[in-house]
N, C-alpha and C positions, 0 to 999 in steps of 0.2 A: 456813537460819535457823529455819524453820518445823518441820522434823523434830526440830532440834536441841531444839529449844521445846518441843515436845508432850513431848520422851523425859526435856529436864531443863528445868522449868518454872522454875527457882530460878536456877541458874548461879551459883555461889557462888564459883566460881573465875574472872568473866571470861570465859570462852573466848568468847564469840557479841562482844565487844566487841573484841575481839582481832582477829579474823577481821573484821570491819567494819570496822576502823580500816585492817588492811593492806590490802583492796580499797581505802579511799579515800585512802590515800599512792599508790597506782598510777593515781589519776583513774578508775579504775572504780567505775559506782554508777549506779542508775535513771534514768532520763529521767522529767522533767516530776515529780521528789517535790524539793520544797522544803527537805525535813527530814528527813534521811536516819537513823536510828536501830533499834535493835533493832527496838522496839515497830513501828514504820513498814513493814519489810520484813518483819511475817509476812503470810501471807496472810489477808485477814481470813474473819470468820466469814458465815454469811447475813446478822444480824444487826447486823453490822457492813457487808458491803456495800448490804442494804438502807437504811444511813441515809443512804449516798451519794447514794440518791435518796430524800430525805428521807418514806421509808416509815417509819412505829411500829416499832418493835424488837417489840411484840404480834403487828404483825401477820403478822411474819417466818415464824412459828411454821407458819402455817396450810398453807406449804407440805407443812413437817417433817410435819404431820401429815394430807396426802392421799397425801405417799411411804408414811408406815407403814400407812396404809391398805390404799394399793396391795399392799406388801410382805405385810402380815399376812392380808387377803383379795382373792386376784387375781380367786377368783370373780363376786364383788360390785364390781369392779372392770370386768369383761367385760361386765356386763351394765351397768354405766354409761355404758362408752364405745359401748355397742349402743345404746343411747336418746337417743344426741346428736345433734341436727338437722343439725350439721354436719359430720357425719360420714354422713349418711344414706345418701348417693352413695359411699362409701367400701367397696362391695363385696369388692374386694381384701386390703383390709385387714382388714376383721374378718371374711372366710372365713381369713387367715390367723391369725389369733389364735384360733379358735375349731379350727383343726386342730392348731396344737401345743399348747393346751391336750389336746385329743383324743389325741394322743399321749402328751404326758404322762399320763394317764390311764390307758390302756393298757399303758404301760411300768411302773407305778405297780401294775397288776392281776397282770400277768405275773411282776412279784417276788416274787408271793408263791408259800405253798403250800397243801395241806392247808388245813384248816378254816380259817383265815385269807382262802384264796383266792377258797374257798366264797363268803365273807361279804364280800371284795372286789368281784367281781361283779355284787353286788347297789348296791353306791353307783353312783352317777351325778357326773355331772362335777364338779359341783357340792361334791361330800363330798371328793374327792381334791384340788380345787382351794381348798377352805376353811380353808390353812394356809399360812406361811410355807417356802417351796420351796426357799428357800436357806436355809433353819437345818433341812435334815434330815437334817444327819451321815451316822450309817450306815445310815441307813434308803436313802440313793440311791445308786443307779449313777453313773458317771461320763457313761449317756449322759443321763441324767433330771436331772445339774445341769448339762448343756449344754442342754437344752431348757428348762431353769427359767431359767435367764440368757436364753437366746434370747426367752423369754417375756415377760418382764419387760422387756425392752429395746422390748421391742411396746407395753406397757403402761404405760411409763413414756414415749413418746415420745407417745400419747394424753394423758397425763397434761400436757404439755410444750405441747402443741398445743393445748388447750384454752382457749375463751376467757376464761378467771377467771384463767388464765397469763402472759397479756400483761406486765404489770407484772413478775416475775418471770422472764421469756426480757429483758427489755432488764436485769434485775440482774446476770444470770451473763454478760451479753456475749454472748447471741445475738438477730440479728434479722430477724425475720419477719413485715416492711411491704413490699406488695404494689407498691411503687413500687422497691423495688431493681432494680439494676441488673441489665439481664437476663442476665449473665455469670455470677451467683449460678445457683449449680445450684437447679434446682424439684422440689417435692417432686411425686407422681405422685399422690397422695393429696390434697391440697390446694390447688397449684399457687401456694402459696407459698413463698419461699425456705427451702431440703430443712433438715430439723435431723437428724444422723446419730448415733443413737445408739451407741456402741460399745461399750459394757458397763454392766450392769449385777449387780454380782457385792459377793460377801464376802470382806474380805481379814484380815489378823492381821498385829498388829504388837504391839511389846513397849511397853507401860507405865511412866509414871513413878517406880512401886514396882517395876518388873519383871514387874510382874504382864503375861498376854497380854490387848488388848482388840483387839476384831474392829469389824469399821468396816466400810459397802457403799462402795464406789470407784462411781461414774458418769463414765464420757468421755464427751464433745459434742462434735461439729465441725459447720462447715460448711463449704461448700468454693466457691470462685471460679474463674473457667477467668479463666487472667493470661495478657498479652501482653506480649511487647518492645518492640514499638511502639506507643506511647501512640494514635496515630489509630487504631489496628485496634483498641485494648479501648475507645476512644470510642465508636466503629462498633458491638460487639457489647453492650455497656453499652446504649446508646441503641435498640438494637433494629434500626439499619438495615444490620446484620450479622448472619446467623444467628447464636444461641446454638452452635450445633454445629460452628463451625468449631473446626479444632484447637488447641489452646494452645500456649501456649509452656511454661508454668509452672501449679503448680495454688494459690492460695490459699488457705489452710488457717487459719480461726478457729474458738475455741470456749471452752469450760474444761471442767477437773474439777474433781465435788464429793467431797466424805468428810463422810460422813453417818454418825451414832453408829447401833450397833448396837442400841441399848437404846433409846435413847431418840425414837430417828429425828430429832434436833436436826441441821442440818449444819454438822458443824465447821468448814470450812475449802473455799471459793469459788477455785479457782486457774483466774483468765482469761488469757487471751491480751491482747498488746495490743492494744486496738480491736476492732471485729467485724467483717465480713465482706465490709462495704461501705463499710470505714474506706479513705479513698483514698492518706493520708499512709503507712500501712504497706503500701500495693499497693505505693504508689513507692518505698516503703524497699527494699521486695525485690525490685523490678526494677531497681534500681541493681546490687545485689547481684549478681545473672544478670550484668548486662551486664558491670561488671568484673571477672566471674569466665572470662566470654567473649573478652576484652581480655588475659586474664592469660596468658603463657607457659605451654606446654604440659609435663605434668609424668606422672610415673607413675600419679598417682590419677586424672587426668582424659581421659589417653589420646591417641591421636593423631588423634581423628578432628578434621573441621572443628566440629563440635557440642559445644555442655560439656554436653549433657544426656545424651547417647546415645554408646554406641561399641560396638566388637564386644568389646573387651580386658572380659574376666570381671574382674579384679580394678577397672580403672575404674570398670565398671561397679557393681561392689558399693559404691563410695565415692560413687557419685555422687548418691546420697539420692533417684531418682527416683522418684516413685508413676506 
């Protein structure tokens, strides 16, 4: 609905009504939405998830613009996350942001030639890193927009982790209150429950005129060690079970944003349901497991005694395990 939406914002033909009408003759349709409609099932904007928690729609913004910050100077960005108290103990982490900036740098020098090169040289990290990383076309290698994404995902995960952030990690549906359960994986960094960034990159898509607009895409997870038996993830929840025993299943919450290129507005908030340490969808999906454990054995799932694990390559490919 929401693609459909952004490519034809009009519909002048129907079709998004159409398509929502046959899901709801079949009794398919969201849980817990009262009023099921077009308008209801896009995803909404920050803006718009912001008023859920009765945040200003002004103040929505101020995100949008510490990401274009971040984005337009990573420089001035590195040396912020270097002067945060709570970050101070965080040795690991800003020796590693300060080496693949370092790299990039180097890889940034090495492109060049001639008299160019010359005067490459002379800048310092500062001058290579005082521009937007991901809008330089031809100017980058393919390994210098892997280290610019990698970078950024460092950067924006500071950014994420921050205390003026709070408010904004419970809007996108992540959460990181030091009373979770200790099954939530911990970050190494803050020993708070882990926020995983997986990308942060430039993507292109076709416009309502046709025209191409380019958008940044950000993935977030966080991740849960789940059990089938409800007394063992009591046990490691409550602490009087290591964290480290093995799982059964891994719990997977988070969302994606799509954040305007131009404007660094974010379009469109796409959560999971619940976060991380929502219990009702632990149970949902350990239902799940169980009657898929219950269920007769079949070519996708294999013959072993386990539905998680088999030797058979093709089960195994079907079998969605991380």
């Amino acid at each position: 609905m929401t693609a459909d939406h952004d490519l034809y914002p009009e519909d002048e033909h129907n079709y998004r009504v159409a398509v929502l009408e046959a899901f709801l003759a079949w009794g398919i349709y969201p849980k817990d939405m009262p009023i099921v409609s077009v308008k209801t099932l896009l995803w909404p904007t920050m803006r718009e998830a912001a008023a859920d928690f009765d945040q200003p729609g002004e103040q929505s913004s101020a995100f949008s613009d510490d990401f274009g910050f971040m984005l337009s100077r990573p420089a001035e960005m590195l040396d912020e996350i270097n002067q945060r108290e709570d970050l101070r103990s965080a040795g690991r982490y800003l020796s590693r942001l300060k080496e693949i900036g370092e790299r990039i740098a180097a890889e940034r020098r090495g492109a060049m030639d001639g008299k160019i090169a010359r005067k490459s040289k002379r800048q310092g990290l500062d001058d290579v890193l005082g521009r937007n990383l991901l809008d330089l076309g031809l100017e980058a290698d393919r390994k210098v927009e892997w280290l610019a994404r990698k970078l950024y995902s460092q950067l924006f995960w500071g950014l994420l982790t921050s205390p003026k952030s709070d408010m904004w990690r419970r809007i996108i549906g992540l959460n990181t209150e030091p009373n979770a359960p200790k099954s939530v994986n911990r970050s190494y960094t803050t020993s708070a429950p882990a926020i995983e960034v997986h990308s942060v990159r430039m993507a292109a898509r076709r416009g309502a005129r046709d025209q191409i607009e380019r958008e940044y895409v950000v993935e977030l997870t966080q991740t849960r060690q789940g059990f089938l038996d409800p007394a063992v993830q009591k046990a490691v929840d409550s602490g009087e079970k290591s964290a480290e025993t093995a799982s059964d299943f891994k719990f997977r919450r988070g969302c994606t944003l799509l954040i305007d290129a131009e404007t660094f507005e974010i379009r469109r908030v796409i959560r999971t349901r619940g976060d991380v340490c929502d219990e009702v969808e632990l149970e949902r999906k350990r239902r799940f497991f169980t009657k898929r454990t219950g269920e007769p054995r079949n070519a996708f799932a294999g013959s072993g005694d386990s539905a998680f694990a088999s030797n058979e390559t093709f089960a195994h490919l079907h079998s969605h395990v991380h």
